[in-house]
Each structure stands twice: as structure tokens, then as C-alpha cells.
C-alpha positions, -999 to +999 in steps of 0.1 A: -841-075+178-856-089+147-848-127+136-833-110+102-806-089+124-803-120+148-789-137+118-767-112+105-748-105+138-745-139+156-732-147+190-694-133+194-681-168+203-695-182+171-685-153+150-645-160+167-647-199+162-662-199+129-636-169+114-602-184+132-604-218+128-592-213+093-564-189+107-555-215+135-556-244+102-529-223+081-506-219+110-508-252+127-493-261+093-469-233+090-459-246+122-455-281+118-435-280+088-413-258+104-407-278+130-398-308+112-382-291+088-353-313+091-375-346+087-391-332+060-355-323+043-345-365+045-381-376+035-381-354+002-346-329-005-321-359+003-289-347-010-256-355+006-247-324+027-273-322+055-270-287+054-282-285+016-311-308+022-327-286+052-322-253+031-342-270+002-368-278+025-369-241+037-367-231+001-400-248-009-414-234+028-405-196+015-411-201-021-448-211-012-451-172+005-444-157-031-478-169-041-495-153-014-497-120-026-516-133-054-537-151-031-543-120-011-551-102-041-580-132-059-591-136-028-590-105-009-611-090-046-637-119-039-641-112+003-646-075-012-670-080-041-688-110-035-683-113+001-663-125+032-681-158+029-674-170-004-637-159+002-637-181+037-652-210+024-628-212-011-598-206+015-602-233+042-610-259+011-576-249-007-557-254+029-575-289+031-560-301-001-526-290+004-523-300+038-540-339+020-509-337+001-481-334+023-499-360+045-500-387+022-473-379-006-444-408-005-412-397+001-382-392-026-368-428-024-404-443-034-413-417-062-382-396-069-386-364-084-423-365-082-417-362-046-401-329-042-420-313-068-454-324-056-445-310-018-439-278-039-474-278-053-488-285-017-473-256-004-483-233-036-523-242-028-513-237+007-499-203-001-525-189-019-552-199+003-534-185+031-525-156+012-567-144+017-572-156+045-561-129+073-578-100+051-610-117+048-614-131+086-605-097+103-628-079+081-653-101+092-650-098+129-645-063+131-671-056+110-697-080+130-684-065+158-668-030+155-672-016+192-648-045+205-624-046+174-594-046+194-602-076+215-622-096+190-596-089+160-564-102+188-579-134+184-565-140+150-532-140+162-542-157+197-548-190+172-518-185+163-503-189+193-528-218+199-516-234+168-479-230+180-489-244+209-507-278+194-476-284+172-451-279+194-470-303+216-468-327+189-432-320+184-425-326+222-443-360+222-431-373+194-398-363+204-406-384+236-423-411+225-406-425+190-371-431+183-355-408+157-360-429+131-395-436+135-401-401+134-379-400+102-392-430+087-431-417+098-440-401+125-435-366+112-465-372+090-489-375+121-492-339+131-500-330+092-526-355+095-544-345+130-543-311+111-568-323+082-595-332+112-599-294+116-606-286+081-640-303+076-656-289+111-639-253+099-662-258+069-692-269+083-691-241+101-683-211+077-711-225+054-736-213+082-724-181+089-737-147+074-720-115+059-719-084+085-745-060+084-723-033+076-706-050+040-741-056+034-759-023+034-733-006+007-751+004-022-731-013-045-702-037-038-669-020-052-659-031-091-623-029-088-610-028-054-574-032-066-580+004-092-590+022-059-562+006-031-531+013-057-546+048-073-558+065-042-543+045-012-509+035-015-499+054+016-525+032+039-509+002+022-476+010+030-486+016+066-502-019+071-471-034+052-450-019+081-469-025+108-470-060+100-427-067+095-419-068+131-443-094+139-441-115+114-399-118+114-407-128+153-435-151+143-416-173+118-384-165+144-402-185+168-410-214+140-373-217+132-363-219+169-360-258+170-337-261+140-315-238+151-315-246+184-310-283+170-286-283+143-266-246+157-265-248+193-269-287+194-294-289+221-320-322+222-349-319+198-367-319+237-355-285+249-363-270+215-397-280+213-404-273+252-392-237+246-417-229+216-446-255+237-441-223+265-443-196+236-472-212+223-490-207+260-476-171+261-494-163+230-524-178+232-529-162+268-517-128+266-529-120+234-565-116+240-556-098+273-534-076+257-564-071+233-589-066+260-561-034+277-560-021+241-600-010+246-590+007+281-558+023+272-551+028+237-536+007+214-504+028+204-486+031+237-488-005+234-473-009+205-445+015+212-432-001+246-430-032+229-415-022+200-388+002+222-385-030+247-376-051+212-352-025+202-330-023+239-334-062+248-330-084+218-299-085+210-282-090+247-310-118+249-295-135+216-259-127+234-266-140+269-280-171+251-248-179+234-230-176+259-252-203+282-261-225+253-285-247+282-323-252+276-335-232+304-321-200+286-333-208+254-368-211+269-360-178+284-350-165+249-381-173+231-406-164+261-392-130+257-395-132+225-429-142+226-441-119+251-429-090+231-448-103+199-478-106+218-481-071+232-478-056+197-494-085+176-529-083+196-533-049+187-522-046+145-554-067+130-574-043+148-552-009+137-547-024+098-584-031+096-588+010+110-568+018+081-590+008+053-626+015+043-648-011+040-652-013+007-614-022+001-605-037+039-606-073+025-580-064+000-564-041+018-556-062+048-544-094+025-522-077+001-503-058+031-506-082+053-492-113+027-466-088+012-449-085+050-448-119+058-437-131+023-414-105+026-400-109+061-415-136+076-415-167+054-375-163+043-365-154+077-357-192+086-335-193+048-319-159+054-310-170+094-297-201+082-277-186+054-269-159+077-255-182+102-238-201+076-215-172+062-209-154+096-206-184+118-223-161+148-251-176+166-263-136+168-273-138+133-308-144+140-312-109+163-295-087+135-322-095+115-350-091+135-336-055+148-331-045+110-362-052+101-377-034+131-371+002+118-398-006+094-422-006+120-412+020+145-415+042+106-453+028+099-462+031+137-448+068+136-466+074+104-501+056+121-503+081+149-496+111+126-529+099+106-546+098+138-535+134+150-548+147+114-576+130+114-583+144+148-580+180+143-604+172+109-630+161+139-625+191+161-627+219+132-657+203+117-675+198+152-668+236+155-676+247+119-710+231+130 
């Protein structure tokens, strides 16, 4: 192998640490403020109904997913055009400021309205650089590496489970170790903070990094990306978009977990954060395994038990839970819930990147991907709540995701119908010949 190719295709444990550090940065964040939502609510929404302050708190976490699809779309255009690269680096420095500013903003009783509004900002830049992120990253590894796509692209959502994981961890401690006010007063701030360590060695690291072999050998990069995905494939992005609901309404299910266990069921802040420290381990470990079945048995029967498990269990989980409000079955209820997610999340970067040529992946992958979870994913915490709120049923939260599944089971029915055509195209060509 020639030291031109060795650079353009590095070692695949470089290629994974160098493209999901960035991923594993945006969710540790997603994460975290999840979490301490609550905190976060008394440092900068202080109003005088408790329950009013934590839904301004998830406002400003959902309204920063409505600039994501335009981050998917800047972004996703530049990973296409001018190259994954340039569209790694710009991202991971735009999560670095945000995450600055909700570390070291003062809180509403030292600044007032500046304080609220400026959080806002912080989780606009966050937003939009998540927003290219996804679309940019998997393109990358699949593309350095297309014969293992399915284990190498599970690894974008194994860091998510890994992020889970760390925050939670820092949840739990805290929890442990400071009083409740101390972790009003402060000590919320520390997990925001460990999470701006990251961003510098992430960028170190992407700087040195080359564009896969196979973006590089077009003839031309595309001109407009965007004309081609919403003339010519709408139907692909439709797909992706459904593929992608299911997951992320569990995802940001499993983020909102403490509140509600917290403020609905009124179980210690400990039990809440040691049922989403064992989610965190489920995901990180089962994802990449799940991945690494995916290249021996398919990835659609996959998809479909866990989808069909979702559709029989989740609701006499939710029931079964209200009914032994303790913190053993709410760790039971989220390791379910986690378990499920896994087994279909390890294999969707992989099928959404299968979906769309290279020339419009990057933007293909954002703008689906950032239009489910804006869509589904980053409200589901506000709609719960508000859910909650009107019915007064502690089911609310398995309504939703069972509604939203349909979308899936739809887009995974429609995948394997493109496969079966595209199949039969194979077969009469190979006999034409």
C-alpha cells in the first residue's frame, strides 16, 4: 500500500475516535442539561410555580432543535461540497462555544434577563452545530470503511450511550456527594464544564484526519446538493426521516427519565440517575454488538423484532411501573427501554447512509436525521411533561412513544421494499448480460 492511500484510509480506531468524539461532545451536553433540567430551571427561568420554571427550561432545550435543520442543511452542503473535514472541524468549534457559555453564564438573580436569553443563544450555536454533525461523521466512516458499515457506523450511537453514561455518572455523584443546594447554588455547572475538556483534544484530532478515498475520486463535487435531495429524492428523505422517529423519541425518553421520575413519581434524584447510569452501560455495550450481528444476519430482522418487541411491551412496562413506583422497577423500565433502542439504533446510521449517494449522503443524513429528532426527539420531554400535566396519568410518556412508532414500522416497511426492487434490478441485469 502506497503512503498516499495509507493516509487516506487510516487505522479504524482512529477513523472511530477522531469522527465520534464530536458525537459523544453533543450528547454529553444533550444529556447533562437534561438531567439538570430542574437546576437549570432555578438558576435561569425562576418564576414562582416550579412547574412553569422547568417547562421554560425544556422550552429553550427544544427550541434549540428548530435550528438544527438549518444546521443540517449549512453544514451537511459544506461536508458535501467542500468536504467532511471542513464540516467536522466548524462543528466541534461551534459545540465548544456553546457549551463555554452555559458553563460560565451567571444565573438570573446576578444578570436578569441577560441570563435567560443568553442560555438561549448557547443552545442555538449548540443546535446548529449539532444539527451537521451526524450527517457528516457517518458519511465519513462508512465511506473510509464501507465493508464494515454496519459495525463502524453503530458506533455513533454507542457514544451516545457512552455520553449517557458519563453524565449520568455525574448526576449520581453529585447527587451523593453535595447537598441540594450546593448543586443548585453550583455544582450543576461541573458536568458542563468537564464537558469543554473534550472539545480541544476532539479538534486536535479532526485537524489531522483525511477525506475518504471514495468522496475524493468524484469528478466534481456536487453544486447544489439541496436542488438534487428535494427534486429527485424526496422519497429517500422521507425514509431516513422515519427510520430515525422511533429512536430518537426513546433517546430523549431516556434523558427526561430523572425529571419525571423526580418531580412525577417522587423517587430520590439517586434512583433516577442510577437507572439511566445502567441505560448508559446497556448502550454503550450492546450497540457495537448489535452492530457487529447486523454483518452476520442482516440488518432488518433486527430492526423489526425490536420495533414489534416495542410495539407489545411498552406500554405494560409503563403500567407495571405505576403501579410499583420503587427504584428497582424504574431501572427495569429504562433497561428495557434501552435495550430496545439499542438493537434498532446500531443498525439506522448504517441503513440511512445506504440510502443516499455519495454525492448527497452528508446532506441527506443531516436534514433527515435533524428533522426527526427536532421533530420527535427534542419536544418529547415538553410534550410528556405537558402530557402528564393535562391527563394526570403517569402512562403519558408510553402513548407517545407507541404513536410515534408507526412512523417507523411505515419507513422500515418502505426500506425493504427498495431493497426487494433493487434486487430484482441486480438479477435481470446479471441475466440480460
Amino acid at each position: 500500500m502506497s503512503k498516499e492511500n495509507t493516509a487516506v484510509r487510516p487505522g479504524l480506531y482512529k477513523t472511530l475516535f477522531a469522527t465520534c468524539i464530536g458525537n459523544a461532545l453533543e450528547w454529553f451536553d444533550i444529556a447533562v442539561y437534561g438531567f439538570f433540567a430542574s437546576y437549570i430551571a432555578r438558576a435561569f427561568f425562576p418564576t414562582s410555580d416550579p412547574s412553569v420554571s422547568l417547562m421554560l427550561a425544556f422550552g429553550s432545550f427544544g427550541v434549540a432543535f428548530l435550528v438544527r435543520p438549518l444546521g443540517a442543511v449549512v453544514l451537511g452542503t459544506l461536508a458535501d461540497r467542500r468536504g467532511r473535514k471542513a464540516s467536522l472541524l466548524l462543528s466541534i468549534n461551534l459545540m465548544m462555544i456553546g457549551g463555554a457559555i452555559i458553563t460560565f453564564m451567571p444565573g438570573y438573580q446576578s444578570i436578569g434577563l441577560a441570563a435567560p436569553l443568553l442560555i438561549l443563544l448557547a443552545r442555538l450555536i449548540q443546535g446548529f452545530s449539532a444539527g451537521g454533525e451526524f450527517g457528516s461523521s457517518t458519511a465519513f466512516l462508512v465511506e473510509h470503511f464501507p465493508e464494515r458499515r454496519a459495525f463502524i457506523a453503530s458506533w455513533q450511537f454507542a457514544t451516545q450511550g457512552a455520553s449517557t453514561l458519563l453524565a449520568s455518572a455525574f448526576g449520581l455523584g453529585l447527587a451523593q456527594w453535595l447537598t441540594e443546594q450546593q448543586i443548585a447554588d453550583w455544582g450543576w455547572r461541573i458536568p458542563f464544564a468537564f464537558g469543554l475538556l473534550i472539545g480541544p483534544v476532539g479538534l486536535y484530532i479532526r485537524r489531522n484526519i483525511h477525506e475518504p478515498e471514495s468522496w475524493r475520486q468524484q469528478t466534481r463535487p456536487p453544486a447544489a446538493p439541496l436542488r438534487t435531495l428535494f427534486a429527485s429524492q424526496k422519497t429517500l428523505l422521507l425514509t431516513a426521516i422515519g427510520l430515525m422517529v422511533i429512536s430518537t423519541a426513546i433517546n430523549y425518553m431516556l434523558n427526561y427519565v430523572p425529571t419525571w421520575a423526580t418531580r412525577t413519581l417522587a423517587l430520590p434524584a439517586s434512583a433516577a440517575y442510577g437507572a439511566t447510569l445502567v441505560a448508559g452501560v446497556i448502550l454503550t455495550v450492546v450497540t457495537p454488538l448489535v452492530g457487529l450481528c447486523a454483518e452476520r444476519i442482516g440488518r432488518l430482522p433486527l430492526m423489526w423484532g425490536s420495533l414489534g418487541m416495542l410495539a407489545v411491551t411498552i406500554l405494560p412496562a409503563f403500567w407495571l411501573m405505576s403501579l410499583h413506583v420503587t427504584p428497582l422497577t424504574l431501572i427495569a423500565l429504562v433497561a428495557w427501554m434501552a435495550l430496545l433502542k439499542s438493537v434498532y439504533f446500531a443498525t439506522v446510521p448504517s441503513l440511512m447512509a445506504d440510502l443516499f449517494p455519495i454525492a448527497t449522503r452528508a446532506s441527506g443524513m443531516a436534514i433527515s436525521y435533524n428533522v426527526a429528532v427536532t421533530v420527535f426527539g427534542g419536544f418529547a420531554p415538553f410534550i410528556c411533561t405537558l402530557l402528564i400535566s393535562a391527563t394526570g396519568s403517569h402512562l403519558a410518556p408510553s402513548y407517545y412513544l407507541m404513536s410515534v412508532s408507526v412512523l417507523s414500522v411505515l419507513a422500515l416497511y418502505n426500506t425493504r421494499r427498495r431493497d426487494h426492487r433493487q434486487s430484482r434490478k441486480t438479477v435481470e441485469r446479471g441475466t440480460v448480460s
